[in-house]
Z-matrix of the N, CA and C atoms (Angstrom, degrees):
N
C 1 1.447
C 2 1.521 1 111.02
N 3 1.659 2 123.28 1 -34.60
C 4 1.185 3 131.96 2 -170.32
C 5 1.683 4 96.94 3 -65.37
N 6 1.092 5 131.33 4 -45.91
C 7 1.240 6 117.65 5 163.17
C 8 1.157 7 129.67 6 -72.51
N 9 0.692 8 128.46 7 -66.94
C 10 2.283 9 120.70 8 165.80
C 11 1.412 10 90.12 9 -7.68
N 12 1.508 11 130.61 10 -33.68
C 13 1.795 12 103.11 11 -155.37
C 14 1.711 13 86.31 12 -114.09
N 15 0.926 14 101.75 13 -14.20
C 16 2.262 15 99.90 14 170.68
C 17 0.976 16 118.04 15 -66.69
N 18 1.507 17 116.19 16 -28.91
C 19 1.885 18 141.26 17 -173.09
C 20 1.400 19 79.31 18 -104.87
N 21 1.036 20 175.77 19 -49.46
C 22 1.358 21 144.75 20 -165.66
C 23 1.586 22 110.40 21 -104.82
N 24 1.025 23 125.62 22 26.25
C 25 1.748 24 144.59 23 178.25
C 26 1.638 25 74.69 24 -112.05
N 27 1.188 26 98.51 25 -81.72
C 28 1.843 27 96.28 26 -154.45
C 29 1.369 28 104.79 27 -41.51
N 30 0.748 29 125.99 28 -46.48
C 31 2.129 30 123.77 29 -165.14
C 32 1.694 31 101.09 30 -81.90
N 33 1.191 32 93.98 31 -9.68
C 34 2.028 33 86.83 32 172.97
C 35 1.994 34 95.89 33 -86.28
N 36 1.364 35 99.55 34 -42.34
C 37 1.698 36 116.22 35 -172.92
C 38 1.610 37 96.07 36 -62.98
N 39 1.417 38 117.53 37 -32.30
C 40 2.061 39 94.39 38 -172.49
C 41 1.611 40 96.78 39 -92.99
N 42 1.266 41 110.27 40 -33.84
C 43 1.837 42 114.69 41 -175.91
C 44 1.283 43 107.93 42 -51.25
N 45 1.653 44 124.86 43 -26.58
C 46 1.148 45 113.70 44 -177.51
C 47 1.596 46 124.56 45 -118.23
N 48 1.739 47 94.65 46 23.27
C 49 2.040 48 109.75 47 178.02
C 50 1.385 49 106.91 48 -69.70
N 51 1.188 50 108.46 49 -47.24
C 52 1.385 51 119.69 50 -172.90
C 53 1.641 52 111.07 51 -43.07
N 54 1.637 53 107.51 52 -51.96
C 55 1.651 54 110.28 53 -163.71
C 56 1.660 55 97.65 54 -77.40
N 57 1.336 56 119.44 55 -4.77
C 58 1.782 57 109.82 56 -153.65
C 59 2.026 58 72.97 57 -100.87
N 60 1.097 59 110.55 58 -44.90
C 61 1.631 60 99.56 59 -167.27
C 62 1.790 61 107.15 60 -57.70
N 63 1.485 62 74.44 61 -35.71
C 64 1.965 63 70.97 62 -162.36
C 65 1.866 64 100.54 63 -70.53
N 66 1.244 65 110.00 64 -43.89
C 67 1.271 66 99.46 65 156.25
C 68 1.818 67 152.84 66 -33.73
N 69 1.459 68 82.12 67 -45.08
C 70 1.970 69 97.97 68 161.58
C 71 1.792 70 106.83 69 -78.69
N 72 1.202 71 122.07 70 -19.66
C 73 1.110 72 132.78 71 168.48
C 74 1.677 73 129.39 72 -47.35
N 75 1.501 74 94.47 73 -59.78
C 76 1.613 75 141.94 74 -170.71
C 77 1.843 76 91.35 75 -71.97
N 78 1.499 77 112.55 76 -39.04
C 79 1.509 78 102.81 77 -142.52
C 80 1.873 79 86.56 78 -99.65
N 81 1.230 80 118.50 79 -22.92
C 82 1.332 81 129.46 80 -173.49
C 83 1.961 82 94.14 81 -86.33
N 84 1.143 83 115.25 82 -44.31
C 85 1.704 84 92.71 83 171.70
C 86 1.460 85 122.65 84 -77.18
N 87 1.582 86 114.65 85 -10.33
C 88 1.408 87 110.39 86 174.42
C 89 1.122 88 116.69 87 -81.02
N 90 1.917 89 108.72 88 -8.62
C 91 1.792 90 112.77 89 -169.39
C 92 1.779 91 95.13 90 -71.56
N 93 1.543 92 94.61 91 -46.01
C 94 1.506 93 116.77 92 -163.85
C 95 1.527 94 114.85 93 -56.78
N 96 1.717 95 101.39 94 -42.32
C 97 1.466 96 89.77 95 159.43
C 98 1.292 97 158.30 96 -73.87
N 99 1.884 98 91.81 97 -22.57
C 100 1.282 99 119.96 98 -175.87
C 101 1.739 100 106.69 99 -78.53
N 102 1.534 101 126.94 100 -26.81
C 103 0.880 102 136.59 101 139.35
C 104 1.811 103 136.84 102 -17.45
N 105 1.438 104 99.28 103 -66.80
C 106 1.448 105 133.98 104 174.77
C 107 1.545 106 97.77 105 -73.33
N 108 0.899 107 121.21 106 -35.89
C 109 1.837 108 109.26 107 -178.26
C 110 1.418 109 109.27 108 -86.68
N 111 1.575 110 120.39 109 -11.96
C 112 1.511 111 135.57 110 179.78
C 113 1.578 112 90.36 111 -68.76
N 114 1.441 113 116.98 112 -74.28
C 115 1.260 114 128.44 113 171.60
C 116 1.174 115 122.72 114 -25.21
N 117 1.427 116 117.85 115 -67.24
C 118 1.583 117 120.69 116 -170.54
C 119 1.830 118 108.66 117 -58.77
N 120 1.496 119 111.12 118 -15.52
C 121 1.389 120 119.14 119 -166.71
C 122 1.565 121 101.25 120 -77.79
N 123 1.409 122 107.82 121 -31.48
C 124 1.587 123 119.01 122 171.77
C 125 1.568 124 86.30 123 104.03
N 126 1.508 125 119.30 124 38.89
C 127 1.895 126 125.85 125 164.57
C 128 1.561 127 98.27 126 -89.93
N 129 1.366 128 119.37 127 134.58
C 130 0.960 129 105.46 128 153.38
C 131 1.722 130 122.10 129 -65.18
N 132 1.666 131 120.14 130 162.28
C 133 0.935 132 107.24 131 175.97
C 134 1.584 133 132.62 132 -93.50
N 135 1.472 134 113.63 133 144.81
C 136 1.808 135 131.10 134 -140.02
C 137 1.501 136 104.81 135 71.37
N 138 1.408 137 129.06 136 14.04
C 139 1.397 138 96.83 137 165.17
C 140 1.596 139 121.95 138 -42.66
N 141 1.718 140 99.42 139 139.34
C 142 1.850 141 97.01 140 165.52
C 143 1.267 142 123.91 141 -64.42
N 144 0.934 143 119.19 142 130.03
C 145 1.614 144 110.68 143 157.91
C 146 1.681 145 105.01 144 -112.82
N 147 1.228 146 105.07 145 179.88
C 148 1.401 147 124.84 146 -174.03
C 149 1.756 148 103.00 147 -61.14
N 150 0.918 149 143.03 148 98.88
C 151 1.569 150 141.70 149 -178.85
C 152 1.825 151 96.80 150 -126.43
N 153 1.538 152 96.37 151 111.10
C 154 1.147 153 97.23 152 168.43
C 155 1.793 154 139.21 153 -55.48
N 156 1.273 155 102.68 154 103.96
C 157 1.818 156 103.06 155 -167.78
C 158 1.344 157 125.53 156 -12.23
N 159 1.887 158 121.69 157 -45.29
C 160 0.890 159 133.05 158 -160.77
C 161 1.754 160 102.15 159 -81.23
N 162 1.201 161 120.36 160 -22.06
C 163 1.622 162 112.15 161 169.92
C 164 2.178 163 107.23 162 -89.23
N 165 1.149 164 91.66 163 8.80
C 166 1.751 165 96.86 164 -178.48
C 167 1.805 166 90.27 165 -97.86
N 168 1.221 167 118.51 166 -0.09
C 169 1.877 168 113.45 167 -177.50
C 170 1.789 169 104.50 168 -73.99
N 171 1.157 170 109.86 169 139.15
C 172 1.221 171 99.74 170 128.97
C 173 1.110 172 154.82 171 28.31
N 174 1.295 173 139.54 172 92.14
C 175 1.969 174 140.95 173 -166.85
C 176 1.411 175 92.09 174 -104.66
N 177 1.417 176 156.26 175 127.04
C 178 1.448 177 142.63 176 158.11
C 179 1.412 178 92.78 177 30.32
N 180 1.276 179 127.79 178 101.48
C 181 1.358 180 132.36 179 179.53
C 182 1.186 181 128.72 180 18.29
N 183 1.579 182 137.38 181 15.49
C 184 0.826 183 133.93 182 -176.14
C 185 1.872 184 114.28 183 -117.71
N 186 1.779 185 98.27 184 118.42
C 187 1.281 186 82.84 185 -161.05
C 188 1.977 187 107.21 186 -90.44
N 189 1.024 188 103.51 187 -162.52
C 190 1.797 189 108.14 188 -163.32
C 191 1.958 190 97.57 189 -62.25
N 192 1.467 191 107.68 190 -42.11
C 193 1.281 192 115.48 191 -163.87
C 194 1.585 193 96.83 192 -83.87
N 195 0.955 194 118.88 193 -32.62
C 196 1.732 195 104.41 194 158.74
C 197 1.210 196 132.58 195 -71.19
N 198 1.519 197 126.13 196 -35.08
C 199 1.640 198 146.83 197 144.61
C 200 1.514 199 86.94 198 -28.16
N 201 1.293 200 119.99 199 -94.91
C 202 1.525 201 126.10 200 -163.22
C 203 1.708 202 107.16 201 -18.43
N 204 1.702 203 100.52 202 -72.20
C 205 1.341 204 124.09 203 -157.51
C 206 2.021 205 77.57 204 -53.86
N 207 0.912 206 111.69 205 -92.09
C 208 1.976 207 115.39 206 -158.43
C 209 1.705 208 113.04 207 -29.16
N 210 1.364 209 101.01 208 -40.57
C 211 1.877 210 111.02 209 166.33
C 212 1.360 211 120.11 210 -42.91
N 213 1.519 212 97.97 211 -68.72
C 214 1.492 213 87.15 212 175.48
C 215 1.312 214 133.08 213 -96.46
N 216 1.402 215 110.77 214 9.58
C 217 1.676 216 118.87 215 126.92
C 218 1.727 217 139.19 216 -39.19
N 219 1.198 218 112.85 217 -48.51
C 220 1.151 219 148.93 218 169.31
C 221 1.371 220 110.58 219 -64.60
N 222 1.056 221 120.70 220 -86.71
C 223 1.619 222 118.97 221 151.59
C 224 1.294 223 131.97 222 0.43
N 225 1.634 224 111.62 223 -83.30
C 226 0.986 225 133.56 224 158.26
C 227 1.734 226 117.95 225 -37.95
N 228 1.336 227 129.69 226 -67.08
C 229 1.017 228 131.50 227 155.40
C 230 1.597 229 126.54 228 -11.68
N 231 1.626 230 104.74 229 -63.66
C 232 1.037 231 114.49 230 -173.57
C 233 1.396 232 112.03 231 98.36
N 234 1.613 233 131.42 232 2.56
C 235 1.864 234 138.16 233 -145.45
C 236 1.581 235 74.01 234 -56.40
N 237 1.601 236 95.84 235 164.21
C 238 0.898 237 123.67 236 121.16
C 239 1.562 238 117.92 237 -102.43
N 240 1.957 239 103.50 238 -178.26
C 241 1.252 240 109.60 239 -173.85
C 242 1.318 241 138.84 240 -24.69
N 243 1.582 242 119.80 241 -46.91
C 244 1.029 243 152.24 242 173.99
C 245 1.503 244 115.59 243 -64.06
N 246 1.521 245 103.12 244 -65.61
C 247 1.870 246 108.53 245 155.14
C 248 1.632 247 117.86 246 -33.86
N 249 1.427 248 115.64 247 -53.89
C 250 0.990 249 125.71 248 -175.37
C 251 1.328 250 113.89 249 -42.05
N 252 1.610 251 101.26 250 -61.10
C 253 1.763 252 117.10 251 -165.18
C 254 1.500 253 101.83 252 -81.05
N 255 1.350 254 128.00 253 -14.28
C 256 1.431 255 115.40 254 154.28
C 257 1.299 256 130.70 255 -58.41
N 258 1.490 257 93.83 256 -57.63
C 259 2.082 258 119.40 257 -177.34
C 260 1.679 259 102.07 258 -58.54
N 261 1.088 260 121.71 259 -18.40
C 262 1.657 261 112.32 260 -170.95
C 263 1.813 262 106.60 261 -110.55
N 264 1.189 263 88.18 262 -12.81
C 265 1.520 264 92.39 263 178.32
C 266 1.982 265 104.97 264 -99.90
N 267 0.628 266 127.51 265 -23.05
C 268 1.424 267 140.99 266 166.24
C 269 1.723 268 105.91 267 -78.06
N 270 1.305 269 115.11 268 -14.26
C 271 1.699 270 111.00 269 145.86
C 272 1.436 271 120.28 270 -114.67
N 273 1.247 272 103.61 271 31.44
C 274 1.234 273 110.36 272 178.89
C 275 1.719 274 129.80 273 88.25
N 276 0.652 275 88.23 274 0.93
C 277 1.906 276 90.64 275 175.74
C 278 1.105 277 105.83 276 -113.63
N 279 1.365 278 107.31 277 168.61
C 280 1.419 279 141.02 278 -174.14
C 281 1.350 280 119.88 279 -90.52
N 282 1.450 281 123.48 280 124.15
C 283 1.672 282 113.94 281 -168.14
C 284 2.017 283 100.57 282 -59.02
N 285 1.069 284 114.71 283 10.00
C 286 1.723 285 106.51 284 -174.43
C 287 1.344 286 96.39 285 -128.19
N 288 1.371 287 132.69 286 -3.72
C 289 1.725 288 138.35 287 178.27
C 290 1.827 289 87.73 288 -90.20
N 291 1.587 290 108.36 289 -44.70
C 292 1.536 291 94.62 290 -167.01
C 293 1.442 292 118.48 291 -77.49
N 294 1.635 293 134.35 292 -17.67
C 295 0.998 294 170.80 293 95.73
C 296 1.878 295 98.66 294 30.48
N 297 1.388 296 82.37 295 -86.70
C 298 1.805 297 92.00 296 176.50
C 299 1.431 298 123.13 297 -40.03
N 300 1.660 299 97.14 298 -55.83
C 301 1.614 300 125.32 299 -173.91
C 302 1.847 301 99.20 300 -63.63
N 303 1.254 302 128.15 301 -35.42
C 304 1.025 303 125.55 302 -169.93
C 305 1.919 304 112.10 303 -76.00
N 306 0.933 305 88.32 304 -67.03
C 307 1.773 306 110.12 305 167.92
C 308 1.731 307 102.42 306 -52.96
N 309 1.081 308 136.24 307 -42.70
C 310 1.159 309 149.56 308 -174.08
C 311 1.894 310 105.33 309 -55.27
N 312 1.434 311 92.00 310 -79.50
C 313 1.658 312 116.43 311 170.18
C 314 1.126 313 112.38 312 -35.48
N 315 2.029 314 122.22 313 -62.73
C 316 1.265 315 121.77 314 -175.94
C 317 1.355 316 112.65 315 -72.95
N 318 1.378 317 131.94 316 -21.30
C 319 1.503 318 131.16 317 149.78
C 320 1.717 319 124.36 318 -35.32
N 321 1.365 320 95.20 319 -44.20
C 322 1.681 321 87.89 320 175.54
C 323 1.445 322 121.73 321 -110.71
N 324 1.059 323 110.24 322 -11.19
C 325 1.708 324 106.00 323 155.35
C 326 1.784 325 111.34 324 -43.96
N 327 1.422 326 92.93 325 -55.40
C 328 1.811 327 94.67 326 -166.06
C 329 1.599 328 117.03 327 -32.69
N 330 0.753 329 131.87 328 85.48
C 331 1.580 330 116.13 329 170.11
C 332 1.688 331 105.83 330 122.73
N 333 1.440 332 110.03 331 -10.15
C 334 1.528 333 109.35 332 171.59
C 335 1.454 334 111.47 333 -104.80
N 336 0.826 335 140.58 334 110.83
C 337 1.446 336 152.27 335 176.96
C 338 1.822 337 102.44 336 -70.18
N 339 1.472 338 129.89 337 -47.72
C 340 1.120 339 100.31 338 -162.48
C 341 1.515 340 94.28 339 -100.34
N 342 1.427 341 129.69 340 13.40
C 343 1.600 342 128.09 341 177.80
C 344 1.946 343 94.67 342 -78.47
N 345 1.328 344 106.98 343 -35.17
C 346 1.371 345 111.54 344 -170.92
C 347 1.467 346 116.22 345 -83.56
N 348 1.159 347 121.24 346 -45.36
C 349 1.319 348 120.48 347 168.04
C 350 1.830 349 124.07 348 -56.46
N 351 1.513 350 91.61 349 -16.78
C 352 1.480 351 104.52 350 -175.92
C 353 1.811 352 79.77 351 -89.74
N 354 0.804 353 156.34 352 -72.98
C 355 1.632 354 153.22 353 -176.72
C 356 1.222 355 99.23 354 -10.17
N 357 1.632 356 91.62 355 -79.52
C 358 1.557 357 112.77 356 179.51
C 359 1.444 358 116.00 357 -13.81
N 360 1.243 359 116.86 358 -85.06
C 361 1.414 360 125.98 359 151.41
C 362 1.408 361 141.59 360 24.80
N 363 1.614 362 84.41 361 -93.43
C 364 1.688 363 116.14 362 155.69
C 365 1.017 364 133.76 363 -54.50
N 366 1.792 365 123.01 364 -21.83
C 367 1.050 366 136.48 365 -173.86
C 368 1.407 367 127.67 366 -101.94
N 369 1.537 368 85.77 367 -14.50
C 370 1.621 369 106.71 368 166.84
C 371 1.492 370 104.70 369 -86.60
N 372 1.258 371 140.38 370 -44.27
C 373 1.268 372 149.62 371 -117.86
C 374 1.631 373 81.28 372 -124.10
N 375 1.167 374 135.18 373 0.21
C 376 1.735 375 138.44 374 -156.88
C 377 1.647 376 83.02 375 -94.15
N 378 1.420 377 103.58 376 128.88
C 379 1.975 378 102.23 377 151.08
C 380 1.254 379 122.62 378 -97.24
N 381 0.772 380 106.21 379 157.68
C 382 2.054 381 115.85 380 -172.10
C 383 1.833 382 90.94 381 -65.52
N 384 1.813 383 88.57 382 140.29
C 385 1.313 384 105.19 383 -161.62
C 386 1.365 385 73.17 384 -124.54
């Protein structure tokens, strides 16, 4: 029985690589644009803006500049699911710490423009880990 439910973990885990890639996908061209519209404003790019400290904390220990750095790791990579929960656990987290941190992060981008452009940033400026 313990397998019937390992084989139906896994096919929930590949059914849903596709939306997490295209997602790191989605979130890396909105950095890029949000970036480019910094620019066109005549901002240099990463200007600071006012970003309230308390959204600069922490996701399950994972802070924005580590998010950044593992993203476009990840990205780059190409993981799937499985990749994923290796590559984040081989820096130390937990495939359900990165989980949090992921959902967490893209939670507060939504609707903050300079939390994201500050991503943006970082995510450019990230070296392959």
């Amino acid at each position: 029985m313990g397998a019937f439910k390992k084989i139906k973990d896994m096919k929930k885990v590949v059914s849903q690589t596709p939306e997490l890639i295209e997602q790191a996908q989605k979130l890396q061209e909105q950095a890029q644009g949000m970036q480019a519209a910094q620019l066109a404003a005549g901002e240099p790019a990463g200007a600071a803006k006012a970003i309230d400290p308390q959204l600069l904390g922490p996701i399950a220990g994972v802070t924005i500049e580590k998010y950044a750095g593992l993203s476009k790791a990840i990205g780059e990579r190409k993981l799937d699911q499985a990749g994923i929960d290796s590559f984040v656990q081989l820096h130390g987290l937990t495939p359900e710490a990165w989980q949090t941190a992921y959902e967490g992060w893209n939670e507060r981008f939504q609707g903050n423009m300079a939390l994201s452009v500050h991503f943006g940033a970082l995510y450019q400026q990230a070296r392959s880990l």
